[in-house]
C-alpha positions as CSV (number, residue, x, y, z in Angstrom):
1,X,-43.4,55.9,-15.3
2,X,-44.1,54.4,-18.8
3,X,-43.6,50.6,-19.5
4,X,-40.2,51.9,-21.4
5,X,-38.7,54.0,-18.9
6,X,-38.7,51.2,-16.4
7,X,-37.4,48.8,-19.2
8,X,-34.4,51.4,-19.6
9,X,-34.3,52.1,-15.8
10,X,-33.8,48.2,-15.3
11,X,-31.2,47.6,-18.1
12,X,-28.9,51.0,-16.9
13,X,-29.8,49.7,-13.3
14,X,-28.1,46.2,-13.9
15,X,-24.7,47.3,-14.0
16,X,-24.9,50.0,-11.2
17,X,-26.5,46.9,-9.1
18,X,-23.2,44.3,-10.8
19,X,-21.1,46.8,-9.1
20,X,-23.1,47.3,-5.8
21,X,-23.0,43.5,-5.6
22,X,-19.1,43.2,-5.9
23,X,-19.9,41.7,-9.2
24,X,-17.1,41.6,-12.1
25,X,-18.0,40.9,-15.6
26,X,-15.3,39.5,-17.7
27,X,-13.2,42.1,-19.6
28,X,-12.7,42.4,-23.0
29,X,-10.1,40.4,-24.4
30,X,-6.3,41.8,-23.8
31,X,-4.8,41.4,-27.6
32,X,-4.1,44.0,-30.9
33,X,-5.9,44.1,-33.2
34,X,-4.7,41.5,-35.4
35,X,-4.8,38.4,-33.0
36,X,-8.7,40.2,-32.7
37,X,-9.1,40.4,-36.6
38,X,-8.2,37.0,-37.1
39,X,-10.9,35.8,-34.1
40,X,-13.9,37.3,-35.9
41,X,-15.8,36.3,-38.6
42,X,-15.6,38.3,-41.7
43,X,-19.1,38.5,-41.8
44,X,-20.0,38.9,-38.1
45,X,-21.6,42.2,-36.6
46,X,-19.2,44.2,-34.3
47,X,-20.0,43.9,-30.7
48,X,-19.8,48.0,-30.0
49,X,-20.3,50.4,-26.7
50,X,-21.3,54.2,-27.5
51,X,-20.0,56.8,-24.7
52,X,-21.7,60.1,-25.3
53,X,-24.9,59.5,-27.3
54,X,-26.3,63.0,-28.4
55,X,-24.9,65.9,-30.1
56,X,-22.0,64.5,-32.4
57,X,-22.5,61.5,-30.5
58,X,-26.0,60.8,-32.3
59,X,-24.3,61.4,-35.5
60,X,-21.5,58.6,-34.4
61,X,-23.9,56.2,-33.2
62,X,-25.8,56.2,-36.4
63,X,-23.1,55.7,-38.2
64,X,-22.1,52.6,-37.0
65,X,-25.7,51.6,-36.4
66,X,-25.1,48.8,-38.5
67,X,-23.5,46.7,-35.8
68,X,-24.7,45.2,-32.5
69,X,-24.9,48.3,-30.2
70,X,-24.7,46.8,-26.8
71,X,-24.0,49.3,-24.3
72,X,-24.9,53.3,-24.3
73,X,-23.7,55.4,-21.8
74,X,-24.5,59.3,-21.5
75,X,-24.8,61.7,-18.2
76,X,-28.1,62.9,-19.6
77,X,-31.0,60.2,-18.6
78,X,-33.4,62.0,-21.2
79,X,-30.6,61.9,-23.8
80,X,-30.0,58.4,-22.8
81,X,-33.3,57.2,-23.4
82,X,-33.9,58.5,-26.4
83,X,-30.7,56.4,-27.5
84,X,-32.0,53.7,-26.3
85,X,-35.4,53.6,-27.9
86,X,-33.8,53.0,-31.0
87,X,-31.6,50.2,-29.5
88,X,-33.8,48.5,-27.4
89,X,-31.4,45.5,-26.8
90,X,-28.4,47.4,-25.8
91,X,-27.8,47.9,-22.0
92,X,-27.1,51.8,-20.6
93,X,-25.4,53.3,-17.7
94,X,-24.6,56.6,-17.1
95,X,-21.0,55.6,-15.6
96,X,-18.5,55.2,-18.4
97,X,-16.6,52.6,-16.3
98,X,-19.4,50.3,-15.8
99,X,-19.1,50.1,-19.9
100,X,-15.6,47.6,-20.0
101,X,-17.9,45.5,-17.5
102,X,-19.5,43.7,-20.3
103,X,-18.1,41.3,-22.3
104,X,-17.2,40.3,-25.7
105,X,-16.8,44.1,-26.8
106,X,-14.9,45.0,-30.2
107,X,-14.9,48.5,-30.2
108,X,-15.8,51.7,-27.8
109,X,-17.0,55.1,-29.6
110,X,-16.3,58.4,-27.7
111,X,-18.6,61.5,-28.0
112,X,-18.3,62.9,-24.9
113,X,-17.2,67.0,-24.2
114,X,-13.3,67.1,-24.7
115,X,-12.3,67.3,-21.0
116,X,-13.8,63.7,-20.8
117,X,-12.0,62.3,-24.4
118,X,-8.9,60.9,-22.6
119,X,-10.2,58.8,-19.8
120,X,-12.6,56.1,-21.6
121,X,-9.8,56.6,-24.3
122,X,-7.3,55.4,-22.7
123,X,-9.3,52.7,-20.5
124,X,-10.9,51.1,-23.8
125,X,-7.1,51.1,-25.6
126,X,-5.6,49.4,-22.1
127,X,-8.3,46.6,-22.6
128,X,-7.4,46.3,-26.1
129,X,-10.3,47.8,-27.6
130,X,-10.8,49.3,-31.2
131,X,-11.6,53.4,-30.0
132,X,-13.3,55.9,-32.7
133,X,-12.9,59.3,-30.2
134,X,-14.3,62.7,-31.5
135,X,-12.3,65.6,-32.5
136,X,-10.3,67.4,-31.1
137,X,-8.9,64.0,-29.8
138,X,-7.8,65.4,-26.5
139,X,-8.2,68.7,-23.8
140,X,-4.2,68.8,-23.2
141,X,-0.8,68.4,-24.9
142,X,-0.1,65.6,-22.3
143,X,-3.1,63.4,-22.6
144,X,-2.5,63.3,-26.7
145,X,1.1,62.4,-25.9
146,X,-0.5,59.4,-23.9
147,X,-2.8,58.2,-26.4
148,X,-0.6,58.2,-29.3
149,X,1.9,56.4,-27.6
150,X,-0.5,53.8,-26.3
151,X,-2.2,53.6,-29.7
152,X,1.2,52.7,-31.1
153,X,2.2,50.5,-28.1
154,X,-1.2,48.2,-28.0
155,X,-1.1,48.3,-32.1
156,X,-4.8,49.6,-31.6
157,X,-7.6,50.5,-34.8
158,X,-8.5,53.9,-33.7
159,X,-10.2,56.8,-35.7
160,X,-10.4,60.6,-34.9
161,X,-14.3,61.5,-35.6
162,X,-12.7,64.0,-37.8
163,X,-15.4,63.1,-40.8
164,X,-14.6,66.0,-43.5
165,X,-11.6,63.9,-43.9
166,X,-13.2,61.0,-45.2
167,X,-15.6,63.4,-46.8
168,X,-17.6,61.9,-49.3
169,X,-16.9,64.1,-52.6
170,X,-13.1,63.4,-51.7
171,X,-12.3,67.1,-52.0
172,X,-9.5,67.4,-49.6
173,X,-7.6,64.0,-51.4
174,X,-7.4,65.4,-54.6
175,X,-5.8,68.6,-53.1
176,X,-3.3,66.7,-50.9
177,X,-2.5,64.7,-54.5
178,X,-1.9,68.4,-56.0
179,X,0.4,69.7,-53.2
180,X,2.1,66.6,-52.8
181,X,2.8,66.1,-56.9
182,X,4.2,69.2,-56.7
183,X,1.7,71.5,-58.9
184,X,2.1,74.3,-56.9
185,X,6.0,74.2,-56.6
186,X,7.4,74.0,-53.1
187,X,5.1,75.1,-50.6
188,X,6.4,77.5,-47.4
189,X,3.1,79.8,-46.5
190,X,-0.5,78.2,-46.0
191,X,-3.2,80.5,-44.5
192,X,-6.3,78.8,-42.9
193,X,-9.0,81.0,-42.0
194,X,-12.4,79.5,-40.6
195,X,-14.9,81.9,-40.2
196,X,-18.1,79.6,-38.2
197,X,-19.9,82.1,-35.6
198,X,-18.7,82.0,-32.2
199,X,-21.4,82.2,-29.4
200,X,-20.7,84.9,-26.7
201,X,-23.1,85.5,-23.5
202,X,-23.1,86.2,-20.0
203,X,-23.1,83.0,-17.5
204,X,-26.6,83.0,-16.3
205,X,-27.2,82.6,-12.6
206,X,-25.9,80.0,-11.1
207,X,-28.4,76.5,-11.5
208,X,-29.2,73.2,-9.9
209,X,-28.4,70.5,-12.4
210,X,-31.5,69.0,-13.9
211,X,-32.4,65.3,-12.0
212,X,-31.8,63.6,-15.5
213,X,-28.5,64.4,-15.3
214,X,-25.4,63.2,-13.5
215,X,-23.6,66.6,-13.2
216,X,-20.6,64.8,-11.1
217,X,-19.8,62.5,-13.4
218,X,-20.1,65.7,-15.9
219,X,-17.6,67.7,-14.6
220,X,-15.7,64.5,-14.8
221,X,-11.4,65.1,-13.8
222,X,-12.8,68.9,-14.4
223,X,-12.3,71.3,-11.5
224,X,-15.3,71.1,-9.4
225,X,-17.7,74.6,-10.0
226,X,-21.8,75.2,-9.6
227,X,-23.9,74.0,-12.2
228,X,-24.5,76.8,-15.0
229,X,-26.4,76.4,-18.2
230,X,-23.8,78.4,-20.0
231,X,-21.4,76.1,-19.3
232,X,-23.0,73.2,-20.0
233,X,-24.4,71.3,-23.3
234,X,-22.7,72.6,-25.9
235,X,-21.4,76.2,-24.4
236,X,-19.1,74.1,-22.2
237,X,-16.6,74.3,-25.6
238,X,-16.0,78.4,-25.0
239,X,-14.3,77.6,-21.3
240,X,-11.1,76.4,-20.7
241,X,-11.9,73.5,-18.2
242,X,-13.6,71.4,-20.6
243,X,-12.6,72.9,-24.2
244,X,-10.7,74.7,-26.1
245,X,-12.8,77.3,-28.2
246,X,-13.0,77.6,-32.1
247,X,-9.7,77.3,-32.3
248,X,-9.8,73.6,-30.7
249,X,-13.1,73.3,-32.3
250,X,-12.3,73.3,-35.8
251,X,-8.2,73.3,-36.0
252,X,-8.8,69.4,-36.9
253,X,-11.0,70.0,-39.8
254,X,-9.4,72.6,-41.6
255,X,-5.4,72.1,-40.9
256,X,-5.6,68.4,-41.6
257,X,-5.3,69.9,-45.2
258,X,-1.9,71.0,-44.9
259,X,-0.6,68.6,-42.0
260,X,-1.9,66.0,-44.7
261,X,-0.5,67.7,-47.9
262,X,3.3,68.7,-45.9
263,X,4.0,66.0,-43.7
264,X,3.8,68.3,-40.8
265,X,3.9,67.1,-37.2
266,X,5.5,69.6,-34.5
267,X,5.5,73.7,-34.7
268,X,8.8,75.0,-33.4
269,X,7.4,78.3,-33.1
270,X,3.9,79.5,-32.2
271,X,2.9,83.4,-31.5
272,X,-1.5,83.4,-30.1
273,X,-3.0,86.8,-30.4
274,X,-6.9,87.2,-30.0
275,X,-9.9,88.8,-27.8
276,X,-13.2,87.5,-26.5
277,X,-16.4,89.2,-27.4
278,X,-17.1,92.8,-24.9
279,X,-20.3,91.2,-23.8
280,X,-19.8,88.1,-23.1
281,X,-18.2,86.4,-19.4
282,X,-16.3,83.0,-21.7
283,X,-12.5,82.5,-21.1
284,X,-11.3,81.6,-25.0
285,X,-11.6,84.0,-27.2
286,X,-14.0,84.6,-29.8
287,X,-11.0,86.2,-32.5
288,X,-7.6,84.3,-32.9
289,X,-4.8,84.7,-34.7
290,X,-2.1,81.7,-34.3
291,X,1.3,82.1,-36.5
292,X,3.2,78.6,-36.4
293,X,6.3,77.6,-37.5
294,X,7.4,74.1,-39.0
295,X,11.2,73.8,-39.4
296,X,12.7,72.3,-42.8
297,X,13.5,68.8,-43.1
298,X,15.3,66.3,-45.6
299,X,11.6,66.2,-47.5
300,X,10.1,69.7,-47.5
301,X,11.4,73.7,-46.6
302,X,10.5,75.5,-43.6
303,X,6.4,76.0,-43.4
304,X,4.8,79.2,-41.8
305,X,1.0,78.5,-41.2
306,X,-1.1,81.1,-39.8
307,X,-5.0,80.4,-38.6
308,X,-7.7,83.4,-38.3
309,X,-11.1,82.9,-36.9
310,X,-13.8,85.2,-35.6
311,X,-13.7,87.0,-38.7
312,X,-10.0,88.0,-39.0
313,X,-8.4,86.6,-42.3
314,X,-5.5,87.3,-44.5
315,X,-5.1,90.0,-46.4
316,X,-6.8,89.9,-49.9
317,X,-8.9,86.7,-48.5
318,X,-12.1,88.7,-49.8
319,X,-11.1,88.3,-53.1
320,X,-11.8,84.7,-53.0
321,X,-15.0,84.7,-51.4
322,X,-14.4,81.4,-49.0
323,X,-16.0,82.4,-45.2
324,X,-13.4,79.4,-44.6
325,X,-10.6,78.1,-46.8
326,X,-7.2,77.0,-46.9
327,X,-4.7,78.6,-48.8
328,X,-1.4,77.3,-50.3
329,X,0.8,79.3,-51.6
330,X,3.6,78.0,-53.7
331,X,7.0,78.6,-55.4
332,X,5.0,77.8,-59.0
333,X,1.2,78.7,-57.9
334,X,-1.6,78.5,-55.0
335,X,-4.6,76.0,-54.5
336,X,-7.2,77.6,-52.2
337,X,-9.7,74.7,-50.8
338,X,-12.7,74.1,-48.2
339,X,-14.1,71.0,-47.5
340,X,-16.0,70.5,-51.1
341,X,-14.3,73.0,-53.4
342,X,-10.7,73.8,-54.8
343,X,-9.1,76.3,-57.3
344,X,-6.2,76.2,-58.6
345,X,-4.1,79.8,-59.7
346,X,-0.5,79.2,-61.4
347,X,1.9,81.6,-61.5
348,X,2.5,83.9,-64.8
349,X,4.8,81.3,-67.4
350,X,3.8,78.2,-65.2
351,X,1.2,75.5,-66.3
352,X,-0.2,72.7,-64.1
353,X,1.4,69.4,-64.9
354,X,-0.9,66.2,-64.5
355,X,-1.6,65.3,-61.5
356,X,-1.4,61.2,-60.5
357,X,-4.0,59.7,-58.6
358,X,-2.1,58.6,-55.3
359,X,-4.7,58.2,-52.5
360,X,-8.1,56.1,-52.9
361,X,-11.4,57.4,-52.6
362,X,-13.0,57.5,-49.0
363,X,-14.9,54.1,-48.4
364,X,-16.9,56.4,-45.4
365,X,-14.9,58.0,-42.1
366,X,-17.0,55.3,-39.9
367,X,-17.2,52.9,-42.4
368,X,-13.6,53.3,-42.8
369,X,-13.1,52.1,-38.8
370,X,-15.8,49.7,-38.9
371,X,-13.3,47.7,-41.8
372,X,-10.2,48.0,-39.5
373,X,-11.7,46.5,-37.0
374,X,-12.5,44.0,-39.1
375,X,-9.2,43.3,-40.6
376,X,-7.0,44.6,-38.0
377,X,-5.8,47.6,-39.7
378,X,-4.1,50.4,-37.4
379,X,-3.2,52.6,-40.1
380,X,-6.7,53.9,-41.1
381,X,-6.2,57.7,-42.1
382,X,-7.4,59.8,-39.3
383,X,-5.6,57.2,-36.5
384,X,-5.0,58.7,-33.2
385,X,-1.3,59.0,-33.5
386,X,-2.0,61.5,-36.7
387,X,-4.9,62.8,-34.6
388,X,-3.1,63.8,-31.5
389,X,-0.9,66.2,-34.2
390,X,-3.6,67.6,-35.1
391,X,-5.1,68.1,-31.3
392,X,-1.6,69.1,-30.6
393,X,-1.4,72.2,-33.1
394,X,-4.6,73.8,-31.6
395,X,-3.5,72.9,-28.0
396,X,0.0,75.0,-28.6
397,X,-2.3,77.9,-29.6
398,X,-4.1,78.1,-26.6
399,X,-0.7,77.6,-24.8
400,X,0.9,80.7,-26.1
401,X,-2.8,82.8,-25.7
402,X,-3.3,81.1,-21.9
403,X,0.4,82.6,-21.2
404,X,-0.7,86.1,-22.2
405,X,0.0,85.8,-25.9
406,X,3.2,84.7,-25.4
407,X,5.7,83.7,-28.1
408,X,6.6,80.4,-27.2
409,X,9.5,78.0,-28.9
410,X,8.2,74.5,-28.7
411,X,10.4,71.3,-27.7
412,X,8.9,68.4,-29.4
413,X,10.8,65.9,-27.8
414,X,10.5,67.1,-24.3
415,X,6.7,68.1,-24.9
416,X,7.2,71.4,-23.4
417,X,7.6,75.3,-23.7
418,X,11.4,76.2,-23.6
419,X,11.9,78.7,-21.1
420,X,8.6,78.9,-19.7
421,X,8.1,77.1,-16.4
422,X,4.7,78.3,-16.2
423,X,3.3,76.3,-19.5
424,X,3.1,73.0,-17.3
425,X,0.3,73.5,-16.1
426,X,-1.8,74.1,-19.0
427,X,0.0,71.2,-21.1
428,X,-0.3,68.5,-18.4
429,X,-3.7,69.7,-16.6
430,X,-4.2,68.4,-13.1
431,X,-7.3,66.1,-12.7
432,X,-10.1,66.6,-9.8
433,X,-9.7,63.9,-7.4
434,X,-10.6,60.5,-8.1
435,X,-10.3,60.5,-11.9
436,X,-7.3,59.4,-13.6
437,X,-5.8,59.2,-16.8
């Protein structure tokens, strides 16, 4: 064993032997994020723990690199190490609850597969912790309910890792600015088609875990199942116990455009069709079509929103030549936008009026969190309570394709499918025991 690997074995052994030892570090302090704010120096480095360090989770962790990283946890031993080469003085564990052991923390970043988002989520905002949690923000309908109310309740800094939204060329601001100026006229069809390969394969036979890695704590509240490679790094996003396919994949990238630009929050409606690939053995499926519908209210008209992927788009969408877009159409015109481009196309006898600049430019989607924790601002742009809408919409489309592509009416307020006793279980999933929300 290199001189390294026993300095990393020795700082991920000290909390495993805190706990053996009956040994309780102090907690991090129980206050929002204001009475925090006005603790802190302006100038001081943020004292931060990083849960899920490869993958997006390297990309997280170097983006708020800047700071004192204290604590790394990951499953993965190799993946761990390699994290914590390049922060020598942070401590690492592969047990996420051994993390709000150490003291003094600020903030808690969460990279980990989506069936393990909610859990250090919630922990980290119950300690009153600043939380940046990757995208989608949740695996189920019930644990965004959860979050956004406790992100609301504790008066938390949180940010989605949903990063094209604070993308740097500003693309998707200046379109909101259009839509919401009213360029286009009123706005009451949006097609969002994303068009990213989908991997499809057979489940290779079953595996032992590899020793670097902690397969129990893994599989996490997840149903307990033999180890397979195809379900593991990565691949674990195509089955339903720890992801939620493209659709859950992506649906926070690309209909954050017209959640953003309408105001949107809950479908009443929402119709699932779709099939997996013929050669592969993965439950979601690798073409989707999800129609929802957003009732009027005082500020907009009814909104009918439909999302393709796996190569299924709307008709004409090859005229446009966008793999992936977003399409508004108006009363007065369409905007058609990706992540870095937009076009605008008026109707015959219309003409675009001036748009007025309403929305700054992005200071950075980390950088952006790094400043609320700093000031004790709750209302950064991708927050969890406008993230758990957005992790919402693509759980209701797995809902209605889980039930057998059912058409499903959606109450809101009750969090549940009308008439359809048999959606519970998908919207509230039931966790392996020993793990709680």
């Amino acid at each position: 064993m290199t001189s390294r690997h026993k300095h990393n074995h020795s700082r991920r052994d000290f909390l495993q032997a805190a706990v053996a030892a009956g040994t309780t570090l102090p907690l991090a302090g129980n206050w929002t994020a204001a009475e925090a704010a006005e603790k802190r120096s302006a100038n001081e480095k943020l004292n931060l723990a990083v849960i899920g360090v490869a993958g997006r989770g390297g990309s997280n962790l170097a983006g708020v690199s800047g700071e004192n990283i204290v604590v790394l946890c990951d499953i993965d031993a190799q993946r761990l190490d390699a994290a914590a080469a390049k922060h020598p003085k942070a401590k690492t564990t592969d047990d996420y609850r051994r993390v709000f052991d150490v003291k003094d923390l600020d903030g808690v970043v969460v990279s980990t597969p989506d069936h393990m988002h909610a859990i250090p989520v919630v922990a980290a905002l119950k300690r009153g912790l600043a939380v940046y949690c990757e995208k989608p923000l949740t695996h189920s309908i019930h644990e965004a309910r959860v979050i956004s109310r406790l992100t609301a309740e504790r008066k938390a800094v949180t940010q989605m890792g949903n990063q094209i939204h604070n993308h740097p060329l500003n693309n998707y601001r200046r379109v909101v600015e259009m839509v919401q100026g009213g360029v286009i006229g009123e706005v009451r069809r949006v097609h969002v088609w994303q068009g990213g390969g989908v991997r499809v394969g057979q489940r290779v036979k079953q595996g032992t875990p590899p020793k670097h890695v902690n397969y129990d704590r893994w599989l996490g509240p997840a149903p307990a199942r033999p180890f397979h490679t195809s379900h593991f790094h990565f691949n674990w996003r195509y089955w339903w116990d720890f992801g939620g396919g493209q659709l859950a994949d992506f649906v926070c990238h690309y209909m954050d455009l017209p959640y953003w630009s309408l105001g949107l929050k809950y479908p009443s409606r929402v119709h699932a069709t779709g099939q997996k690939g013929h050669n592969g053995d993965n439950q979601c499926p690798n073409k989707m079509k999800v129609d929802y519908h957003f009732d009027a209210t005082e500020d907009r008209p009814a909104v009918h929103i439909t999302w393709y992927h796996g190569g299924l788009k709307p008709k004409g969408a090859e005229s446009y030549g966008k793999s992936s877009a977003v399409l508004f159409e108006g009363s007065d015109g369409r905007v058609l936008a990706d992540y870095t481009t937009r076009k605008l196309f008026m109707a015959a006898g219309k003409e675009a009026k001036p748009v007025k600049p309403t929305i700054t430019d992005s200071v950075g989607h980390h950088n952006e969190f790094l400043q609320a924790i700093r000031s004790g601002n709750t209302n950064t742009t991708c927050n969890f309570r406008y993230g758990a809408l957005l992790s919402e919409c693509g759980h209701l489309g797995n809902l209605s394709y889980r039930l057998g592509q059912k058409k499903i009416t959606w109450d809101a307020a009750a969090a549940q499918a009308v008439d359809c006793p048999e959606a519970a279980a998908i919207v509230k999933r039931e966790y392996r025991k020993g793990w709680t929300l």
